[in-house]
LUMNU-780989 format. One line per 2 residues: their letters; for each residue x negated, y negated, z of C-alpha. Coordinates in Angstrom, 1 decimal. Each point is the difference from the previous one (the first is absolute). Layout:
<nodes>
A = X,Y,Z; ...
</nodes>
This chain:
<nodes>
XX = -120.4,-37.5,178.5; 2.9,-2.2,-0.5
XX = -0.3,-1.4,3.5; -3.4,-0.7,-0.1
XX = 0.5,-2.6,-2.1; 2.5,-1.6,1.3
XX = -1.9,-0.2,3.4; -3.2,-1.3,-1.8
XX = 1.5,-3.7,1.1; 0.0,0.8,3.2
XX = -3.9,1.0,0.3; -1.0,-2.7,-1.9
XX = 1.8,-2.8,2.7; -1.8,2.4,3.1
XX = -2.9,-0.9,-2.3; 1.0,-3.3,0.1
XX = -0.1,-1.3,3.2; -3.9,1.0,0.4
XX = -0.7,-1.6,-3.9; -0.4,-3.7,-0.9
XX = 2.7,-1.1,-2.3; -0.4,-1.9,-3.1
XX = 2.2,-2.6,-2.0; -1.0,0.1,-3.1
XX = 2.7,2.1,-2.1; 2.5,-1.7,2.3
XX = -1.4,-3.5,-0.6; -0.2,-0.1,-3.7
XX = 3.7,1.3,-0.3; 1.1,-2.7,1.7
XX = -1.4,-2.6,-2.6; 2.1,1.6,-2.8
XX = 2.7,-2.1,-1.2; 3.2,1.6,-0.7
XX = 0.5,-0.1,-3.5; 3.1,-1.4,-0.6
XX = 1.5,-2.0,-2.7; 0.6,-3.4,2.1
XX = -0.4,0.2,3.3; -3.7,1.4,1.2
XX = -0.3,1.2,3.4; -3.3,1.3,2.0
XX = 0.1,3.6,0.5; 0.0,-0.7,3.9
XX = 2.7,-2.0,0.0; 2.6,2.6,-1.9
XX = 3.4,0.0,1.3; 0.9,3.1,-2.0
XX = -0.3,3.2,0.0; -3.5,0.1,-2.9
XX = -2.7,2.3,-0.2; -3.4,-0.2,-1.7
XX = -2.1,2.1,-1.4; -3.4,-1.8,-1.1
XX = -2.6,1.2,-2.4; -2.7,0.9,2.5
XX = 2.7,2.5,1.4; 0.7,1.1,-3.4
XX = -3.3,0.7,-0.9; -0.8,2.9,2.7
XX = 3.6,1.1,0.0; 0.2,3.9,-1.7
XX = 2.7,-1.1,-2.6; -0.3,-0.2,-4.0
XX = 2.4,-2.4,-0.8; 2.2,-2.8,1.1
XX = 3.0,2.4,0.5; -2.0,1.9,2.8
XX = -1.2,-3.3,2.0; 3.9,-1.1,0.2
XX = 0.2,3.9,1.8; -2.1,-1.3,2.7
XX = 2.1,-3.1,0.4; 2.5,0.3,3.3
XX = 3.9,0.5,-1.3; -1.0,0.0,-3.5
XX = 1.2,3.4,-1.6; -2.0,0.6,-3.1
XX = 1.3,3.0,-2.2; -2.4,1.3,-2.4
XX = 0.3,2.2,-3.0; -3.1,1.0,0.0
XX = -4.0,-1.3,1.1; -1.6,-2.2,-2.1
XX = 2.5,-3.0,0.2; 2.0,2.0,-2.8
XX = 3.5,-1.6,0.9; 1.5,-0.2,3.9
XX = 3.1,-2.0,1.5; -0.4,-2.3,2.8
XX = 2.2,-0.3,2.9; 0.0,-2.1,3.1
XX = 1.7,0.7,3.2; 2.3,2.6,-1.2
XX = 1.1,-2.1,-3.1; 0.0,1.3,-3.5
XX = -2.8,-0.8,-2.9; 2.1,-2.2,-1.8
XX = 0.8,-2.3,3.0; -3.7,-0.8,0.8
XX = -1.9,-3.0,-2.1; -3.4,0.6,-1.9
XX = -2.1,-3.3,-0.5; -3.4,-0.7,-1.8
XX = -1.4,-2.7,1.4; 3.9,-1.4,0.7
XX = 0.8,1.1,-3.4; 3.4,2.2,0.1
XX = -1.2,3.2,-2.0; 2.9,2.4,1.6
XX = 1.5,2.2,-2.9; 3.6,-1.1,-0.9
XX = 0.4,2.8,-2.6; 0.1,2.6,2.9
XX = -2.4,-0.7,2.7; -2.0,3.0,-0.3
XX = -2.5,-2.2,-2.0; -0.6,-2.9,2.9
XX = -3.0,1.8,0.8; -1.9,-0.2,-3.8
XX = -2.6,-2.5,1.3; -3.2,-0.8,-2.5
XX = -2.1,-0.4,3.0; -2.9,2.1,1.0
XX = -0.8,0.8,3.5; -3.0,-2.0,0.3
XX = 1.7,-2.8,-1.1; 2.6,-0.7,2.9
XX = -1.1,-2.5,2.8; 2.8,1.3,2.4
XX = 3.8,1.0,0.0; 2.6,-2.3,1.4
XX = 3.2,1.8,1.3; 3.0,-2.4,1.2
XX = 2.4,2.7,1.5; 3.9,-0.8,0.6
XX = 2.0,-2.3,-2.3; -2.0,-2.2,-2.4
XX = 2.3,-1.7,-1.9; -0.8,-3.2,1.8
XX = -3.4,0.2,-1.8; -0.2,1.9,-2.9
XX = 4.1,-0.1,-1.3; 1.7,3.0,-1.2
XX = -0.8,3.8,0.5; -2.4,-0.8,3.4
XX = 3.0,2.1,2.1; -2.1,1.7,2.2
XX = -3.3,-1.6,-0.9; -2.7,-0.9,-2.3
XX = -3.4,1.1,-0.6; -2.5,-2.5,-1.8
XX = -3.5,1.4,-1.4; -2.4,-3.0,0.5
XX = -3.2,0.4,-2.6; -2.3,-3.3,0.4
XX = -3.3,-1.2,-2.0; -2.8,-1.1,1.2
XX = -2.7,-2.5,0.1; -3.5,1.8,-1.4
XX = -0.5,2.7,-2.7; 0.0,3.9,1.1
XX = 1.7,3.5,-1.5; 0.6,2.9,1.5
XX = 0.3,3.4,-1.5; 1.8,3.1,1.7
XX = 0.0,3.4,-1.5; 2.1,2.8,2.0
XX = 1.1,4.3,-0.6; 2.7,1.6,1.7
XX = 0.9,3.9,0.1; 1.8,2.3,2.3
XX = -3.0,3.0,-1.2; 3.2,2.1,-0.4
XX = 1.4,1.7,-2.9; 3.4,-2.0,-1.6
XX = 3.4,1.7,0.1; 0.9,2.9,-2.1
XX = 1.0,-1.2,-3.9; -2.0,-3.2,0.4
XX = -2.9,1.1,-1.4; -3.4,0.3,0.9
XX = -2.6,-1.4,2.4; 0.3,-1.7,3.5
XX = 2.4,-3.2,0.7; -2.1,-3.4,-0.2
XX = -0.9,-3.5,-0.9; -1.7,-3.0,0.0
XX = -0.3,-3.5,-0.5; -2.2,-3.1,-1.0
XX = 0.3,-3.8,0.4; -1.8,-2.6,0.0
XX = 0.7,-3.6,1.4; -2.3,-3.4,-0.6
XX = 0.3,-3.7,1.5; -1.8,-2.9,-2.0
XX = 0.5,-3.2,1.9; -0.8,-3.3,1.1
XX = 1.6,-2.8,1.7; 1.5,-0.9,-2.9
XX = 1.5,3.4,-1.4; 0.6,3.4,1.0
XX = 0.3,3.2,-2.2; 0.9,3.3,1.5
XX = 0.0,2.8,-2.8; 1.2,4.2,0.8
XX = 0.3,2.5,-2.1; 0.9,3.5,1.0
XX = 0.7,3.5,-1.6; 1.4,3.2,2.2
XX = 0.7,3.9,-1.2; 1.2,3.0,1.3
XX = 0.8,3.7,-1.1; 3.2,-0.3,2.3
XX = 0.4,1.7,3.7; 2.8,2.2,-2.1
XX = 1.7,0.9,-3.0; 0.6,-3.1,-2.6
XX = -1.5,-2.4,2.6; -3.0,-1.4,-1.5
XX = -0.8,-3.3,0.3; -1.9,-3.2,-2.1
XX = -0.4,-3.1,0.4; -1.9,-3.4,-0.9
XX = 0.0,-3.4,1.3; -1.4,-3.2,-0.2
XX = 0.4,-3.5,2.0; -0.8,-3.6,0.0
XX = 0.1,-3.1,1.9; -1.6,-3.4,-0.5
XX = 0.1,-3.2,2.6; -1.0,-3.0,-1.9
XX = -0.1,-3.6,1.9; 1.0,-3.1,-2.1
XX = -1.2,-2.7,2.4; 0.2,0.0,4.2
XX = 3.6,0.0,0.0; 1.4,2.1,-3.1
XX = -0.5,4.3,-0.6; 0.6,2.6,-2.6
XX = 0.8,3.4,0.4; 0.2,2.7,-2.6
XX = 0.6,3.6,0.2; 0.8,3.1,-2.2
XX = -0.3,4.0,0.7; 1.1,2.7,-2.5
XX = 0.3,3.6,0.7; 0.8,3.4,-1.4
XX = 1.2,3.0,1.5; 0.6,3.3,-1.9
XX = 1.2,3.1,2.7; 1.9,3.5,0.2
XX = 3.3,-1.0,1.3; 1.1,3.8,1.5
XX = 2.3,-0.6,2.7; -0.3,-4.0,0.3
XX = 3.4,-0.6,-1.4; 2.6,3.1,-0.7
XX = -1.4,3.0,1.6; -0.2,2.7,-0.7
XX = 1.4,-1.1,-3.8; -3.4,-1.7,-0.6
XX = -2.5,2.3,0.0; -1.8,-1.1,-3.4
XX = 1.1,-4.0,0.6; -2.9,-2.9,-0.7
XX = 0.1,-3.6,-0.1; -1.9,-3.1,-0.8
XX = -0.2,-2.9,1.5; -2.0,-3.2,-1.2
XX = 0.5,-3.3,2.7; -1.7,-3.4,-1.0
XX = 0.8,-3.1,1.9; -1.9,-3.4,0.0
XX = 1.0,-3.5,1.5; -1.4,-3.2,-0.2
XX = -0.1,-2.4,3.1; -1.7,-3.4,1.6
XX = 0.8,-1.7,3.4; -0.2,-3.9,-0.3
XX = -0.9,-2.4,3.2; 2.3,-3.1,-1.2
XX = -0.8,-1.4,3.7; -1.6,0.5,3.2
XX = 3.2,2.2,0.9; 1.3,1.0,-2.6
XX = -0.5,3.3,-2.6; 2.0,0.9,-3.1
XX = -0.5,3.3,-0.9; 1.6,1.3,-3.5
XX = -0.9,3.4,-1.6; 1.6,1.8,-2.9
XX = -0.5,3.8,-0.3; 1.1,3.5,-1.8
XX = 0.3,3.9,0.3; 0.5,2.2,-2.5
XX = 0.5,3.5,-0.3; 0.4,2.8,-1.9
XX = 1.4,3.6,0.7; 0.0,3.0,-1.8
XX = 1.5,2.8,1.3; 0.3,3.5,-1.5
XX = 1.6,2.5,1.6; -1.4,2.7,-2.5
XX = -3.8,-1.0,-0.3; -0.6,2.2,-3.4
XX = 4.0,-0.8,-1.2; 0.4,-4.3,-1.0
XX = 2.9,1.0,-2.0; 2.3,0.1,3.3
XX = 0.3,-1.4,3.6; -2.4,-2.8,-1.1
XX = 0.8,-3.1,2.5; -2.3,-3.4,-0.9
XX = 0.3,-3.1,1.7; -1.4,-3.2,0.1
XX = 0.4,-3.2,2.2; -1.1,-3.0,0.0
XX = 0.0,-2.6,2.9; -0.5,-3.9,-0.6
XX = -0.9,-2.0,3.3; 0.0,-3.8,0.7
XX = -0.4,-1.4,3.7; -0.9,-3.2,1.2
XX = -0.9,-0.3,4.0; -1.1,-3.0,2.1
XX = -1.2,-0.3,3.8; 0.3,-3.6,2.2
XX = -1.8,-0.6,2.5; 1.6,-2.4,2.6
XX = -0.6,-0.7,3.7; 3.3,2.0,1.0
XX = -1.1,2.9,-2.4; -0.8,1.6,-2.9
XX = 2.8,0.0,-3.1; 0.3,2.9,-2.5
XX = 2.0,-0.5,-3.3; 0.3,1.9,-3.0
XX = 2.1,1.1,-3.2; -0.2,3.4,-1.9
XX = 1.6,1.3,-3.4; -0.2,3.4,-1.0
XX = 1.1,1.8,-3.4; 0.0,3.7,-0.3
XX = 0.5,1.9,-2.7; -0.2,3.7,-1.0
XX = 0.7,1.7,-3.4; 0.6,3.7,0.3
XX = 0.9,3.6,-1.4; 2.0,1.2,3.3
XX = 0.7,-3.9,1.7; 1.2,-1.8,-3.1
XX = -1.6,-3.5,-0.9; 0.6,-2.4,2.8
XX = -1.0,-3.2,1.9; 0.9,-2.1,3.0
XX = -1.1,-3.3,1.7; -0.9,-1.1,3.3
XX = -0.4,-3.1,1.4; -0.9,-0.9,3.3
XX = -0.6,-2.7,2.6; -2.5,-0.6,3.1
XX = -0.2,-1.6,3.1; -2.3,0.4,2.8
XX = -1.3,-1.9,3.0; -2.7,0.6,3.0
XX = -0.4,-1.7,2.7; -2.2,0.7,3.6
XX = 1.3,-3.7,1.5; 1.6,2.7,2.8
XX = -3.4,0.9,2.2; -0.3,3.1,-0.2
XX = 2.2,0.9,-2.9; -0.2,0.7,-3.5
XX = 3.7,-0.8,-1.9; 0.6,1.2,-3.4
XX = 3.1,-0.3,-1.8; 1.5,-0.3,-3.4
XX = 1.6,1.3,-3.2; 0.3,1.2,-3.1
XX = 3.2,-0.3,-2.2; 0.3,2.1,-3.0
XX = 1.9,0.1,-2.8; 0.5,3.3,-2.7
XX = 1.6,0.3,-3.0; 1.3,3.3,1.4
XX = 0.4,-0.7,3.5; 0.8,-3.9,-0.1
XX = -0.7,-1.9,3.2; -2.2,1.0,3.4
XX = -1.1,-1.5,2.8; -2.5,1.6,2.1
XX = -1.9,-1.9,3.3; -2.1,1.0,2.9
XX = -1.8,-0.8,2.5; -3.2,0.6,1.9
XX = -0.9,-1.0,3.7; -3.4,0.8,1.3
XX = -0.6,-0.9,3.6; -3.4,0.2,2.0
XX = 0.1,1.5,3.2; -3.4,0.0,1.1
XX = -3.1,-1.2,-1.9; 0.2,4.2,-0.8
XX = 3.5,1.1,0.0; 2.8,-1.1,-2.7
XX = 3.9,0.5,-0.4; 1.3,-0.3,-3.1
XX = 3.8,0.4,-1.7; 0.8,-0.3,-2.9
XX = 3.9,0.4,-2.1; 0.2,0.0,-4.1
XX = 2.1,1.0,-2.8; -1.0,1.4,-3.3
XX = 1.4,1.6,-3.3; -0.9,2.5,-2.4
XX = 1.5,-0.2,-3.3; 0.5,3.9,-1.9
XX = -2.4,0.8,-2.3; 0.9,0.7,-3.7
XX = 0.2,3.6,0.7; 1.7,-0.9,2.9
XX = 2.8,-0.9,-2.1; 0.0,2.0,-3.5
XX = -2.4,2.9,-0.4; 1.5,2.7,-1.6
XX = -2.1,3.4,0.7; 1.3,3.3,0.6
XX = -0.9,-0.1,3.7; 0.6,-3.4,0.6
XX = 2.1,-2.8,-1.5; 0.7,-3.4,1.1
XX = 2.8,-2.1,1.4; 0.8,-3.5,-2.0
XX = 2.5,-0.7,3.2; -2.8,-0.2,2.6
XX = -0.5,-3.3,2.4; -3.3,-1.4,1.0
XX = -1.1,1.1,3.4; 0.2,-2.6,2.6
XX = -2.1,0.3,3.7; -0.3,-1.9,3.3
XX = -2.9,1.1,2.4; -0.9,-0.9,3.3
XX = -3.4,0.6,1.4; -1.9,-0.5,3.7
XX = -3.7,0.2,0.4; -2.5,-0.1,3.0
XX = -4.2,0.0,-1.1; -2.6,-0.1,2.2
XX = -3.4,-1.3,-1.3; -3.3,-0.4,1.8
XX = -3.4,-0.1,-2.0; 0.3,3.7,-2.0
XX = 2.8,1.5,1.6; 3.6,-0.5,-0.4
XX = 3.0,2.0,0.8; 3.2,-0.9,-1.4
XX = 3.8,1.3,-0.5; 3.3,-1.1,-1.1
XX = 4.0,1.6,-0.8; 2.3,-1.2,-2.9
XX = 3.3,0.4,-1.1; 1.1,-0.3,-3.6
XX = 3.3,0.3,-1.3; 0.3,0.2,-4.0
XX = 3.5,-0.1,-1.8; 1.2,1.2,-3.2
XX = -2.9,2.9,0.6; -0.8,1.7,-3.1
XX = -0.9,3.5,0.0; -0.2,2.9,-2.4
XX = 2.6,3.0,0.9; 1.0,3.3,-2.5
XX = 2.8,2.3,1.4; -2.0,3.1,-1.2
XX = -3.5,1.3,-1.5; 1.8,-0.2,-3.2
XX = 1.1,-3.6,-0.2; -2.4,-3.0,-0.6
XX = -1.0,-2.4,2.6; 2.2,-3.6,-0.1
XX = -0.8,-2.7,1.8; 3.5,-1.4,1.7
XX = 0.2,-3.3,3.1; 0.8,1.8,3.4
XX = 0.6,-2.7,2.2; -2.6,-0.8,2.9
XX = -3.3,1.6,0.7; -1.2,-0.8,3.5
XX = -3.3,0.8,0.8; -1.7,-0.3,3.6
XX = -3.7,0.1,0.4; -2.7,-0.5,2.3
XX = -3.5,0.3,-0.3; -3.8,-0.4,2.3
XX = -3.4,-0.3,-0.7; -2.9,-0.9,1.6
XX = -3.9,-0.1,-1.3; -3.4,-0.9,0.7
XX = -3.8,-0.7,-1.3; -2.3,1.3,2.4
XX = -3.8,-1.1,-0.5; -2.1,3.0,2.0
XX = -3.0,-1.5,-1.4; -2.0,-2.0,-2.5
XX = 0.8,2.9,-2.5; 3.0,1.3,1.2
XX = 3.1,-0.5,-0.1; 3.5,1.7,0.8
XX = 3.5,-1.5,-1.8; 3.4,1.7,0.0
XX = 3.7,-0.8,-0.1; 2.7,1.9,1.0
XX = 3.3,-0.9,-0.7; 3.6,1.9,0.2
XX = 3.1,-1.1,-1.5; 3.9,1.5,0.3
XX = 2.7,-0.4,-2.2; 3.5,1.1,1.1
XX = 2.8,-0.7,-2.9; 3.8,-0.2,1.0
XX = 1.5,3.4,-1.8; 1.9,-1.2,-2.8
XX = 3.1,2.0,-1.2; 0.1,2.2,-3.3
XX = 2.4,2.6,-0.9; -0.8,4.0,1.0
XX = -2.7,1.6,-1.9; -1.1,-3.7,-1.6
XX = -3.7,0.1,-0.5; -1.4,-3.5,0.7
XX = -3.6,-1.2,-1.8; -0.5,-2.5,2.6
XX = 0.7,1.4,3.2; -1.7,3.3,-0.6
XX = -3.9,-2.4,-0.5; 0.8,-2.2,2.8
XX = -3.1,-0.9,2.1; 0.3,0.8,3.7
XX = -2.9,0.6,1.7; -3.2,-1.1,-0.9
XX = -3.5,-0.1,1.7; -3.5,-1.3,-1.5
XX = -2.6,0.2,1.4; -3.8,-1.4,-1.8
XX = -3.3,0.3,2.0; -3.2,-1.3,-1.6
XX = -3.3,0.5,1.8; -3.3,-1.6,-1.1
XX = -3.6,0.5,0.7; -2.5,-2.0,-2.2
XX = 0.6,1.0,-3.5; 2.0,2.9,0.8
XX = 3.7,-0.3,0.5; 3.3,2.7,0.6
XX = 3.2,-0.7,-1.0; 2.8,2.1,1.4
XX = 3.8,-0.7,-1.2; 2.8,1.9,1.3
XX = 4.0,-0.5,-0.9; 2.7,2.3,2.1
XX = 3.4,-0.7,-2.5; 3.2,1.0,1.4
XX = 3.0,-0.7,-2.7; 3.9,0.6,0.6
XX = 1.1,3.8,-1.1; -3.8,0.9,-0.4
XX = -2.5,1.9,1.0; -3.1,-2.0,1.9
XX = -3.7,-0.2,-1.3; -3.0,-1.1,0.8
XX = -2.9,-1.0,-2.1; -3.6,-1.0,1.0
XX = -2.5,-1.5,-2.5; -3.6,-0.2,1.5
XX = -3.1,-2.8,-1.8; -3.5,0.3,0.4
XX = -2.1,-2.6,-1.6; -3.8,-1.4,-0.3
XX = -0.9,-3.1,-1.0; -3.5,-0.9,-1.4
XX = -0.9,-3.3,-1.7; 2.0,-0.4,-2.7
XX = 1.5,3.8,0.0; 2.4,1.6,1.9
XX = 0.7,4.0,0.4; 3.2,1.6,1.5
XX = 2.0,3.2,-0.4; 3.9,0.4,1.0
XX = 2.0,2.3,1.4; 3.5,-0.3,-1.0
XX = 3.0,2.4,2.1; -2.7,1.7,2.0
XX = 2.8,2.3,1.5; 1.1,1.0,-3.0
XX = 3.6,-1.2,0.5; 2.9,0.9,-2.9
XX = 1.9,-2.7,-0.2; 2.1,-2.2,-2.2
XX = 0.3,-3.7,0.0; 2.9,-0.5,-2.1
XX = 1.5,2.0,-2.5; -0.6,3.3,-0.6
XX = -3.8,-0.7,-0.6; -2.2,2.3,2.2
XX = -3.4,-2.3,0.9; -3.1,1.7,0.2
XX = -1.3,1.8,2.3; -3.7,-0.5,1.3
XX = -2.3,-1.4,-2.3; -3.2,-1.9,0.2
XX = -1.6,-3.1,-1.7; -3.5,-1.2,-0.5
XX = -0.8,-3.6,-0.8; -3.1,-2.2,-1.4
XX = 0.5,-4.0,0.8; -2.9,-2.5,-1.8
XX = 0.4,-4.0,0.5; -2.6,-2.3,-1.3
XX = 0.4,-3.7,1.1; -1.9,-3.1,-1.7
X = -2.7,-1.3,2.2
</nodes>
């Protein structure tokens, strides 16, 4: 069964050759814009390694939350706690969660408490006009903690007035693990999203609420959410932005943290964040840019759920943001400066009460004066209260072959500076290190992409070295996990894909992607019987595969993900969508882990087996 799904790519291309093929998926991903701070680039004319995900793909994909779209995104390791976007870590290309950037909008929102929390976004699913990830080193673009890459969640108003309303159940229709009760494991979900617009401002409003029973002991999940985003134009030449999200999330921790110690462990997390922002057109070529912004957050954990008296950890952060970018246009090319300052500060039962600055310094510039060529280069100096001074530049070269084919290289360094548990959490199975460096990386990448009308076949190998490597070790089952510096990781990867939109008729239509990517780390030393938290979750293989099939109103949705990680076992999950659209409403049922795979993500947190989901969609729009 496995292999039939992995050969579904090759009888669609037989189909292929005998079907007329259409542009239209492939034509309106090539208008986006890459959202970037300064410098905007066409999709099509990407020198980096980027993927995108838009909101038409979203919408028929068989996925409840953000979490599970990034799944589906080549290289990008998501590792989930649990369905329902309850909390998961985010790795790309064999890196670990804290090394990979989580925008808003280009608004840094990554957790510097303890990374864990990166993922707390107060955006519902509806909401999300498409998912930019910039793999390899980003520090060129976004500063500190982009080591391996960044991954921005674009929302975006619009002009007109309509709301949409979705309303979804979830259940495995199996009975839940002895001592957890009663009844069958399930869920479900509502949000709602509206847009009230005209030329001369843009609201975008979500709210959102999820719950679960748990897929196991101590593991059930709550949570609530709500978003907004306004554009508002001051005149041809001058723009507004505001935006501010809140969520919280209340979950069974068993065997996220300290297993098995944490059997009856909870915690609660509330995120809000909000910036404020305008882009000014002082000339014919030139924009000024400034934005201030904020996170906060707050964590309680408690390791004995009916017990506050002990092993009570809070936690609160706070994050203060001001940037100011600009972009010049000239005849040789296109300028990109900027300045940043950052002040983070946490107060805390386990990490003490703490803060830190960082202050950093942009400069970018573009230039296709070379036929044929697309030159980036620049970079970013940084400046840490802990860390003191960094430099960190790059370069990308993008060169066109053929009106169709396209060689890229690219070569960047980045940092990621330890979180606060990172450096002093005391737990009894782990503690911190107040002698640990920042992490420092250079990458090099080569690319080769093939596009004509809606196909495209692409691949590409990197190299990344990063020094002062932190990792997690304990000597025994009995000691607590400390992070320590181990030197250089080097990591070697390579990874294809190729996909296409075929249009068999007026109302049909056939789109998949297949993509496979390998990771290959250099062995690093540890002592005998050292037990490594890194090395043991490191991605290796991975294969995704997504097929969607549509015949007037009725559309299938098949997902499939082969995971392969260092000194574990292999699994395979497949997801399958079915959905009908009429007027305004839209029907679909889910099934999730049809193979009824046991597997963990990360952790010692089992994820479910097969369960199934039904779903009710309603959008009215203003005439």
């Amino acid at each position: 069964m496995k292999r039939l799904f992995l050969i579904l790519p090759l009888v669609a291309l037989s189909v292929s050759i005998k079907a007329q093929i259409g542009a239209s998926d492939t034509t309106s991903l090539h208008e986006v814009v890459i959202s970037e701070n300064r410098l905007q680039i066409p999709f099509n004319k990407r020198n980096r390694n980027i993927q995108i995900i838009q909101k038409e793909d979203i919408a028929k994909m068989p996925v409840r939350s953000i979490n599970e779209v990034l799944s589906y995104i080549p290289g990008v390791d998501v590792r989930q706690r649990g369905p329902f976007g309850t909390q998961a870590d985010v790795n790309i290309d064999g890196g670990s969660f804290e090394q990979t950037l989580i925008l808003v909008n280009g608004v840094k929102v990554s957790d510097v408490q303890t990374g864990h929390h990166s993922m707390n976004i107060p955006i519902s699913l509806d909401a999300v006009e498409r998912i930019e990830v910039l793999k390899g080193p980003a520090a060129r673009v976004y500063g500190i903690n982009a080591l391996t890459g960044a991954i921005n969640i674009i929302t975006k108003p619009q002009i007109g007035t309509d709301v949409s309303v979705r309303v979804q159940g979830s259940s495995s229709f199996s009975g839940k693990e002895e001592g957890d009760g009663t009844g069958i494991y399930g869920g479900g979900d509502v949000q709602a999203v509206a847009n009230m617009g005209n030329a001369q401002m843009q609201n975008l409003i979500s709210v959102g609420g999820a719950k679960s029973n748990g897929q196991r002991y101590n593991t059930a999940t709550e949570n609530l959410k709500a978003f907004f985003q306004g554009k508002y134009a001051l005149g041809a030449r001058d723009e507004v932005s505001l935006m501010a999200g809140y969520i919280h999330s209340a979950f069974g921790t068993n065997g996220y943290y300290a297993a098995p110690h944490d059997k009856e462990s909870y915690e609660i997390v509330k995120t809000r964040m909000f910036s404020l922002g305008s882009t000014h057109q002082l000339s014919d070529n030139f924009f000024l840019k400034p934005r201030l912004s904020y996170r906060g957050n707050k964590d309680d954990y408690r390791f004995f759920r009916d017990d506050l008296s002990k092993s009570r950890f809070q936690h609160e952060t706070n994050v203060y943001s001001a940037e100011l970018n600009s972009i010049l246009h000239t005849t040789i090319g296109d300028f990109g400066f900027g300045l940043e300052s950052r002040f983070e500060e946490i107060e805390s039962t386990s990490l003490g009460d703490r803060n830190r600055y960082n202050h950093g310094v942009y400069a970018e510039y573009k230039t296709e004066a070379i036929d044929r060529v697309l030159l980036n280069i620049g970079s970013y100096l940084n400046y840490n209260t802990q860390y003191g001074w960094q430099v960190f530049p790059g370069i990308d070269i993008g060169y066109s072959i053929t009106n169709n084919w396209k060689a890229s290289f690219s070569v960047g360094s980045s940092q990621r500076i330890p979180t606060y548990t990172d450096l002093y959490l005391v737990q009894t199975g782990n503690i911190g290190n107040a002698e640990l460096k920042s992490e420092n990386a250079w990458q090099y990448e080569l690319g080769l992409r093939y596009e004509k009308s809606a196909i495209y076949l692409q691949g590409g190998a990197f190299y990344r070295n990063i020094s002062n490597f932190i990792d997690r070790i304990r000597d025994n089952v009995k000691d607590p996990y400390k992070p320590f510096n181990f030197g250089d990781n080097k990591m070697f990867g390579v990874n294809f894909g190729f996909g296409q939109v075929i249009s068999i008729s007026d109302k049909q239509k056939l789109k998949y992607d297949l993509s496979y990517s390998y990771l290959q780390p250099k062995e690093m030393t540890y002592a005998e019987n050292v037990t490594s938290m890194f090395i043991v979750e490191s991605l290796k293989h991975q294969t995704l595969l997504r097929v969607l099939y549509q015949i007037d109103r009725l559309d299938f949705s098949l997902g499939n993900r082969w995971i392969k990680r260092e000194r574990n076992n292999p699994y395979f999950i497949s997801d399958l969508r079915v959905g009908y659209g009429m007027n305004q409403w839209s029907l679909y049922v889910e099934g999730t882990n049809l193979l009824n795979q046991q597997y963990k993500e990360t952790a010692a947190v089992a994820m479910p087996g097969r369960w199934y989901t039904a779903g009710l969609r309603y959008q009215w729009k203003y005439k």
